[in-house]
C-alpha positions in Angstrom: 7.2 -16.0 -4.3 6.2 -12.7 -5.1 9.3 -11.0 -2.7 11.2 -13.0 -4.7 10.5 -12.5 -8.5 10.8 -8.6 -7.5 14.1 -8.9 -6.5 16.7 -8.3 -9.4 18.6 -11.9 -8.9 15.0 -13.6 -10.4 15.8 -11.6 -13.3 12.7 -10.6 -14.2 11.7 -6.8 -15.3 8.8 -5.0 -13.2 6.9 -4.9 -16.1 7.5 -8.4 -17.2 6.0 -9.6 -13.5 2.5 -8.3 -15.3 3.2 -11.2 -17.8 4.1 -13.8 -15.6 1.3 -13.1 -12.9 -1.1 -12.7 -15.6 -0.2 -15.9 -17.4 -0.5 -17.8 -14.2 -3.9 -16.5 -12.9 -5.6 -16.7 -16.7 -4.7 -20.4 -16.4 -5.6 -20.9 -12.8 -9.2 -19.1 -13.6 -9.6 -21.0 -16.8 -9.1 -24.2 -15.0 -11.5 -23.5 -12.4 -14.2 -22.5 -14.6 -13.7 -25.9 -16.6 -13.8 -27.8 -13.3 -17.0 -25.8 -12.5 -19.1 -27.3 -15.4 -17.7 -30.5 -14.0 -20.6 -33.2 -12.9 -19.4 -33.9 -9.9 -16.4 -31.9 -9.1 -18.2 -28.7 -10.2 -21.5 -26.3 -9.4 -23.9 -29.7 -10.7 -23.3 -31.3 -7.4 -25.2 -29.5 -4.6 -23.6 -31.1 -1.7 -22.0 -29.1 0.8 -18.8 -30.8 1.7 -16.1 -28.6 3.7 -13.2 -30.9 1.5 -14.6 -29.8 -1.7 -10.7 -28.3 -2.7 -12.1 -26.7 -6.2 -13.9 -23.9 -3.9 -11.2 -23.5 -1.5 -8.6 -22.7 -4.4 -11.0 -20.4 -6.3 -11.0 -18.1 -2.9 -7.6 -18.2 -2.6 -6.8 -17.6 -6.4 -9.2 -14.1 -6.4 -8.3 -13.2 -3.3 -4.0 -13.4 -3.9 -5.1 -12.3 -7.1 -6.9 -8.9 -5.6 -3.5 -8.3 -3.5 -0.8 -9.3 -5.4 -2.0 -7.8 -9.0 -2.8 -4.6 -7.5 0.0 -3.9 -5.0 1.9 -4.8 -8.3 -0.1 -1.8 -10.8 -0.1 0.4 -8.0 4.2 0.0 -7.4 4.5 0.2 -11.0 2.5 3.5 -11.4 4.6 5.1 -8.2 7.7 4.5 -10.3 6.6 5.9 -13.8 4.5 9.1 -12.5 5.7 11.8 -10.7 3.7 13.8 -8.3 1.8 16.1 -10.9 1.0 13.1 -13.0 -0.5 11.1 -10.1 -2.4 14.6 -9.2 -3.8 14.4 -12.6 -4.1 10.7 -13.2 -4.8 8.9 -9.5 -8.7 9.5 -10.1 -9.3 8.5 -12.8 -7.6 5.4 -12.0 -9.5 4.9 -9.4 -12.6 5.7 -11.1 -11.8 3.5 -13.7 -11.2 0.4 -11.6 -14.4 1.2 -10.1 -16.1 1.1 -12.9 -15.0 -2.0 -13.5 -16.5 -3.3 -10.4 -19.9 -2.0 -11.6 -19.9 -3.7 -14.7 -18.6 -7.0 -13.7 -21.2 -7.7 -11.1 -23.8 -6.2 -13.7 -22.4 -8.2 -16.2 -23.1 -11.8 -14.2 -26.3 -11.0 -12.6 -27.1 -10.2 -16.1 -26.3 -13.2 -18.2 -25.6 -15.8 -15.0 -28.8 -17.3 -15.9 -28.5 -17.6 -19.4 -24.6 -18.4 -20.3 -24.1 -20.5 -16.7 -21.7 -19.6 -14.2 -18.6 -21.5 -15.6 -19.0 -19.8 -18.8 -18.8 -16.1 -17.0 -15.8 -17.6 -14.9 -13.9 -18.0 -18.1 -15.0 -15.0 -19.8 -13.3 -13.4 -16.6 -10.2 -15.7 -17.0 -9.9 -14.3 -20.6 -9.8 -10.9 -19.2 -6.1 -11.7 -17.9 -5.0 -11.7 -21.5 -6.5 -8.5 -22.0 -4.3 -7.7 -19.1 -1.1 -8.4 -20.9 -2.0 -7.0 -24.2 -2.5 -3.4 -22.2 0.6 -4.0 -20.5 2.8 -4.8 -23.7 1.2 -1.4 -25.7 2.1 0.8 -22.8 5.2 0.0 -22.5 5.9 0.1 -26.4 4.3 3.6 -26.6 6.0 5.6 -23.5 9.2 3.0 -22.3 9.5 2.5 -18.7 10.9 5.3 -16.5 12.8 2.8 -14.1 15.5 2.3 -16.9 16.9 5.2 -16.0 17.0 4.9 -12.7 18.6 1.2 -12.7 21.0 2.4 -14.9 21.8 5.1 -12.6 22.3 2.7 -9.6 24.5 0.3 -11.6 27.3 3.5 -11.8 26.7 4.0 -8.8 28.0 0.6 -7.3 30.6 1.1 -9.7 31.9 3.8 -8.9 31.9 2.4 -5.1 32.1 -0.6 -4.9 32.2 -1.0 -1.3 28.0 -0.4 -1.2 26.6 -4.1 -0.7 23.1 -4.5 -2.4 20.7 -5.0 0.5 19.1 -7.5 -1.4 16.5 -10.7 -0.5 12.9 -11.6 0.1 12.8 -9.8 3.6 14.2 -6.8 2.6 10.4 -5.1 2.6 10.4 -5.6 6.1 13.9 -4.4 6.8 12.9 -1.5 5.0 9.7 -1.4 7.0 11.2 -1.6 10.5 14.2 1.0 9.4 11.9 3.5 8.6 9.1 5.9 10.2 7.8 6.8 6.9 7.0 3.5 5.7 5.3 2.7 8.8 3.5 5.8 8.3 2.3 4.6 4.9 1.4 1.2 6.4 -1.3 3.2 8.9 -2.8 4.8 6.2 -2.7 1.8 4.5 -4.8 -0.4 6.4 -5.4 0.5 10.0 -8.7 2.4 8.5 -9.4 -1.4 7.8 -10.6 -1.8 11.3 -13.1 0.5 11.6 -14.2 -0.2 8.2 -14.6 -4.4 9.7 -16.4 -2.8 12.9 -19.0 -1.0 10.7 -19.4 -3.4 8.3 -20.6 -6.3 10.4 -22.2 -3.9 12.8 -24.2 -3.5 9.3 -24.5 -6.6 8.5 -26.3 -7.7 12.7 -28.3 -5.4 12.0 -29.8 -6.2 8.8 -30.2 -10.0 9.6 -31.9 -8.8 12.8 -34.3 -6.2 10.6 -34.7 -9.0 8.0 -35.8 -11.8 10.5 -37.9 -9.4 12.1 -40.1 -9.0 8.8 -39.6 -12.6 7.8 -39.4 -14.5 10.8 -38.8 -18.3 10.5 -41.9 -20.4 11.7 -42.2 -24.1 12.0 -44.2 -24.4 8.8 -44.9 -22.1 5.8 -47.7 -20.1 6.0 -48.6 -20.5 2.4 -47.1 -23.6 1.5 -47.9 -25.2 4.7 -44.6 -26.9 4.3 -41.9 -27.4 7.0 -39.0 -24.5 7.1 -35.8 -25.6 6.8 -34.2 -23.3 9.1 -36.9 -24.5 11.9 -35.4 -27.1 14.5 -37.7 -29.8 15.3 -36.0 -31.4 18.0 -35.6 -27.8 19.9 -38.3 -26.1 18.5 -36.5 -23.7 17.4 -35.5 -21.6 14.6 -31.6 -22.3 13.8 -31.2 -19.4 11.1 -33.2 -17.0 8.8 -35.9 -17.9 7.0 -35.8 -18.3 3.1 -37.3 -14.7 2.4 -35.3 -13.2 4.9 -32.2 -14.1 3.0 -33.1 -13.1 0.0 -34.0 -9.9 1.4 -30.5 -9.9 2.8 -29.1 -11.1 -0.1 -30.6 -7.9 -2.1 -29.7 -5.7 0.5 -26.0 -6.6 0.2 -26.5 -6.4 -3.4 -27.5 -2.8 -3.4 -25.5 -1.6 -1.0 -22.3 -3.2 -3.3 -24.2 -1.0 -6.3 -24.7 1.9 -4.2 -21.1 2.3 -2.8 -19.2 1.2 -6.4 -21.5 4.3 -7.9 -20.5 6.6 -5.2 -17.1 6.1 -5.3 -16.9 6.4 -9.3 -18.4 9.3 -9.0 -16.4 11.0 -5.9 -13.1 9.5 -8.0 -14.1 10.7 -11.6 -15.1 14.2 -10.5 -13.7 14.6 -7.1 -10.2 13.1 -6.7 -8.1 15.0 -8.5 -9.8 18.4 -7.7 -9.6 18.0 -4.4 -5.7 16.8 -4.5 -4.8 20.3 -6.6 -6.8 22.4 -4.8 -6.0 21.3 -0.9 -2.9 20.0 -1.7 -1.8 16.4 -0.5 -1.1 17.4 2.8 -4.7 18.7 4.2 -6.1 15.9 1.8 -4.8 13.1 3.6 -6.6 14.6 6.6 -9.9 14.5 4.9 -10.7 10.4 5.1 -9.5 9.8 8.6 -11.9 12.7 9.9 -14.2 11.2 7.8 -14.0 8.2 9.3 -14.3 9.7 12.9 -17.4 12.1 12.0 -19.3 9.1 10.5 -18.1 6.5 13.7 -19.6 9.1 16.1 -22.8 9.4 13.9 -23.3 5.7 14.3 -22.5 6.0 17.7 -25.5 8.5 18.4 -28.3 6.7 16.0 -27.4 3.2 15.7 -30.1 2.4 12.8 -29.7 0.6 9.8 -30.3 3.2 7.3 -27.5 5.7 9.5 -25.3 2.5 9.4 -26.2 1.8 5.8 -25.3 5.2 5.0 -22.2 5.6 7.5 -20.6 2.2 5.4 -21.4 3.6 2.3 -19.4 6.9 2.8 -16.5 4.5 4.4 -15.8 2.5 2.0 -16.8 5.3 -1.3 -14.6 7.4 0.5 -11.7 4.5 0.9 -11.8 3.8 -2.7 -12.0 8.0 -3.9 -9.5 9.7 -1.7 -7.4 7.5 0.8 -6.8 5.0 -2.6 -4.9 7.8 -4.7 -3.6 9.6 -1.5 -1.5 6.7 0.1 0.1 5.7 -3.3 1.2 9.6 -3.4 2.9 9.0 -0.6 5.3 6.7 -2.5 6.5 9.5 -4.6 9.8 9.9 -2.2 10.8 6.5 -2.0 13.2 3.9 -3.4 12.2 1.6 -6.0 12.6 -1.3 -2.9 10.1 0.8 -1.1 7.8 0.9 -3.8 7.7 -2.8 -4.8 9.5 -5.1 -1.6 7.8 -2.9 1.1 4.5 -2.4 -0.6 3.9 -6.0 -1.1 4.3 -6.8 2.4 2.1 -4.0 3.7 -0.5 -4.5 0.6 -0.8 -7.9 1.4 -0.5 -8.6 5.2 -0.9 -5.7 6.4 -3.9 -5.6 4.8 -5.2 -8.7 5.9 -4.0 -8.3 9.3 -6.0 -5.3 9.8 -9.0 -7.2 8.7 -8.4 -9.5 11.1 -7.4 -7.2 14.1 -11.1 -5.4 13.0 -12.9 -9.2 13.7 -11.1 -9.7 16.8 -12.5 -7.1 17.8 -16.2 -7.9 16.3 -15.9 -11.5 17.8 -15.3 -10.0 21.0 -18.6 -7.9 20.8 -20.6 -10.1 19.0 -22.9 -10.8 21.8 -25.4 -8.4 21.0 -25.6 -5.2 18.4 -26.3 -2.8 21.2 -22.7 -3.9 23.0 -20.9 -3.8 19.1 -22.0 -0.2 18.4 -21.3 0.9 22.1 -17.5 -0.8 22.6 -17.1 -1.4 18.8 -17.4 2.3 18.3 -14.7 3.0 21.1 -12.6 1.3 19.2 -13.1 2.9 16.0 -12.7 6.5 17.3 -9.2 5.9 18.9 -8.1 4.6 15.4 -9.6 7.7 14.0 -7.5 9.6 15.7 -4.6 8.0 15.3 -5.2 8.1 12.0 -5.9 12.0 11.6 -2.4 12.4 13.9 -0.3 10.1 11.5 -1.9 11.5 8.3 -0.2 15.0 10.1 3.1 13.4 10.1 2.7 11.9 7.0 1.8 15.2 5.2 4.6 16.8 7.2 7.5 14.5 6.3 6.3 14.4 2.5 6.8 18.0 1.6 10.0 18.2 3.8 11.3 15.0 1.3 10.0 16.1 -1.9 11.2 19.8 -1.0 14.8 18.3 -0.6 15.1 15.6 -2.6 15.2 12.8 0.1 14.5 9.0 -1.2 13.2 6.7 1.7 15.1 3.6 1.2 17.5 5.3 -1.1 21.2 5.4 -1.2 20.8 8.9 0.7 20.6 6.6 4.1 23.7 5.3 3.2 25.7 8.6 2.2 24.0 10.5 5.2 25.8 7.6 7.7 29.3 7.6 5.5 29.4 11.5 5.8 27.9 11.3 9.7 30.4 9.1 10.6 33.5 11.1 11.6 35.3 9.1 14.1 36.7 10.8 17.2 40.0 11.6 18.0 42.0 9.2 20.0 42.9 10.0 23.6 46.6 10.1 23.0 46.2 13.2 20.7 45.9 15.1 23.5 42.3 17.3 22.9 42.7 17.6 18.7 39.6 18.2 17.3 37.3 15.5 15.1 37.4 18.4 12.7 40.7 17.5 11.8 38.7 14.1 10.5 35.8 16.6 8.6 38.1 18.6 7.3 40.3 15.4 5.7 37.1 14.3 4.1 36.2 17.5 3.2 39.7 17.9 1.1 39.2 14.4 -0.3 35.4 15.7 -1.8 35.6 17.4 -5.1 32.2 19.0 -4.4 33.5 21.2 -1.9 35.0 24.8 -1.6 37.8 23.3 0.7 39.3 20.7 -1.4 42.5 21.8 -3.7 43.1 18.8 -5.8 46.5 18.6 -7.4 47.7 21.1 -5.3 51.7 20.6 -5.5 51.1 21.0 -8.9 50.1 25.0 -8.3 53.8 26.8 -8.6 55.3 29.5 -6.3 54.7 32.1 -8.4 51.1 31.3 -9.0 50.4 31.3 -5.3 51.7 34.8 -5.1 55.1 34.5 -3.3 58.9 34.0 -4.3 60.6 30.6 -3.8 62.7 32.3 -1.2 59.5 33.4 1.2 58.2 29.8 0.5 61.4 27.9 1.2 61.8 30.2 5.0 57.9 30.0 5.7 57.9 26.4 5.4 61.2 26.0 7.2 59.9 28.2 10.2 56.4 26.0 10.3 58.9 22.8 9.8 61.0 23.5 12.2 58.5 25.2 14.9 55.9 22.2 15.3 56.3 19.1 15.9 55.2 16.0 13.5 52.3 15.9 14.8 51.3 19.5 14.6 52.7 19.2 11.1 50.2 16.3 9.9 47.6 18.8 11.6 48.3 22.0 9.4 48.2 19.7 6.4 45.1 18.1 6.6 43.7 21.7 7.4 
């Protein structure tokens, strides 16, 4: 659906996809937090039931929300900044959206207790209108720069027609399988993802291990003297983690969600764009995939929770701070298609696909913490260094297409294969050149030193010679060459 309403036979603009995706999820949240104060149907009935639908939509409404509204902002900044805007401005988006994750979280374990849960679901459905609002005054106050650029396309196909608009839903994946570069902005993307899944629930064992260690779960409460729930009776056995342990957990996660979402806001507001103008794009996008090795081997040498606790928090600050604002540069030298059609598809299943390529191989090692951090960091070393080799290429290829001007997914592609495409000369013309056929094309170009257009027009006289010298020269080549030759000598 999404493909779709980008392409331009839905007839929607960009900006108005801001309106309609905002529309939809502020009612979608709105009616999940009035089914949430529900008796039955909402957060009053305790019973776990696996065909309870109202929590399986709410997951799948924030999480198609957190891909398809961002990949959205993010296309529509790539089109309306150019690369020293994004220098400038990249952080502080960044930072901003971070902050934003600080305060909502702060903002429900603050008043959760005392408004209710439904009533903070629907405070954040309201936000979507807020959403709109923001979207309306900017483009009111500084227009949209794709305007231009439409408009420019639409002379384009009129001044050749023959150019067939490569449009439809799959087009992000034609565009992805065409070109290097987008795969190259697909690796930075979300193959860090993997590592980042291997760490994370290598952090996660060994919590619950640490946890249930301090807490362990007993048959019956020392204090209370009551039975524990996560004791088995019939095996006499504990089945999960005992109620303080999970807490413990629980405010574990908590912190380290406060801890990273401060670091990054920080390494975004005060780091980002410093780093950007002072290395330059090129070495920048070096700086996370090292990163990501350095703190992989780390782990690797003292597997500990605080190391690992400390390892995820650099990860993911350092996702958020520098490979965030970094990969979105990279879509300065693309098409509009590129930006939007191709994004979506590597935003949002590329994306997910890397998560779930990082649990295969979690799954696979799952067995015990000391075989995770031993193959598990294998794993996430080889990507590191795939990573630091693409980022090379990346870097590479992006100053060799801003330098020249070269749009990935552009009409470019289609004018470099028209002006490659000299055909050769056919056997029967007996060894002619194919730069008869360049130099035909070359006359037929007004942009180039060889073409003379209205050339019969140019007199005798102007061309330096008498009618008479004219009139013998081209009776000599006339009669000397054959019809062939002659064609030859003209198209020269």
């Amino acid at each position: 659906v999404y493909n779709h309403l980008l392409d331009e036979s839905s007839g929607f603009r960009k900006e108005q996809l801001f309106y309609v995706f905002g529309t939809f999820y502020g009612v979608l949240f709105a009616g999940i937090a009035y089914l949430l104060a529900h008796p039955t149907i909402g957060l009053a009935n305790q019973t776990e039931d696996p065909t309870r639908v109202l929590g399986w939509v709410s997951y799948c409404g924030i999480e198609s929300f957190g891909s398809v509204m961002i990949s959205l902002f993010w296309s529509f900044a790539n089109s309306n900044f150019n690369m020293k805007q994004a220098k400038r401005s990249y952080g502080m988006m960044v930072a901003t959206a971070q902050l934003g994750s600080i305060l909502g979280p702060t903002f429900v374990n603050r008043f959760s207790n005392t408004l209710g849960i439904p009533t903070c679901y629907m405070i954040g459905a309201s936000s979507m209108v807020t959403l709109q609002v923001t979207m309306w005054t900017y483009v009111k106050m500084f227009g949209v720069a794709e305007d231009k650029k439409e408009n420019e396309v639409v002379d384009k196909k009129e001044e050749d027609p023959k150019k067939k608009n490569k449009a439809g839903i799959l087009e992000g994946i034609h565009l992805f399988m065409e070109h290097n570069y987008v795969k190259g902005i697909f690796a930075i993307s979300c193959l860090f993802m993997v590592e980042v899944t291997i760490v994370d629930y290598t952090m996660k064992v060994l919590a619950r291990e640490h946890f249930d260690t301090e807490y362990p779960c007993a048959p019956h409460d020392e204090i209370t003297g009551e039975a524990m729930s996560c004791w088995d009776t019939d095996s006499n056995s504990a089945t999960g983690m005992s109620t303080e342990a999970t807490q413990s957990f629980t405010a574990f996660m908590g912190l380290f969600g406060q801890a990273t979402n401060t670091l990054s806001f920080f390494l975004s507001f005060f780091g980002t764009s410093a780093i950007i103008r002072k290395l330059g794009l090129r070495t920048t996008l070096l700086l996370f995939p090292s990163i990501c090795l350095i703190t992989i081997v780390v782990v690797r040498m003292y597997p500990t929770l605080n190391v690992v606790f400390a390892a995820m928090m650099i990860l993911k600050a350092n996702s958020y701070a520098l490979n965030n604002p970094t990969k979105e540069m990279l879509y300065q030298p693309t098409s509009s298609n590129v930006k939007y059609k191709a994004k979506s598809w590597i935003d949002i299943f590329g994306a997910r696909g890397s998560k779930a390529l990082g649990s295969v191989v979690t799954n696979a090692f799952s067995t015990s913490a000391v075989e995770l951090i031993d193959k598990g960091s294998l794993v996430g070393m080889c990507v590191a260094s795939f990573l630091i080799w693409n980022a090379r290429f990346m870097g590479k290829k992006f100053e060799e297409f801003t330098e020249t001007g070269y749009v990935v997914g552009g009409d470019n592609d289609e004018d470099d294969d028209d002006e490659g495409g000299y055909s050769e000369i056919d056997e029967n013309d007996q060894g002619l050149s194919k730069n008869v056929e360049m130099a035909s094309q070359q006359n037929d170009a007004k942009d180039t030193s060889c073409g003379f257009y209205g050339d019969d027009e140019i007199g005798v006289e102007e061309e330096g010679q008498s009618g008479s010298e004219a009139g013998d020269d081209d009776d000599g080549v006339n009669g000397a060459m054959s019809p062939k030759q002659t064609h030859v000598v003209e198209l020269v």
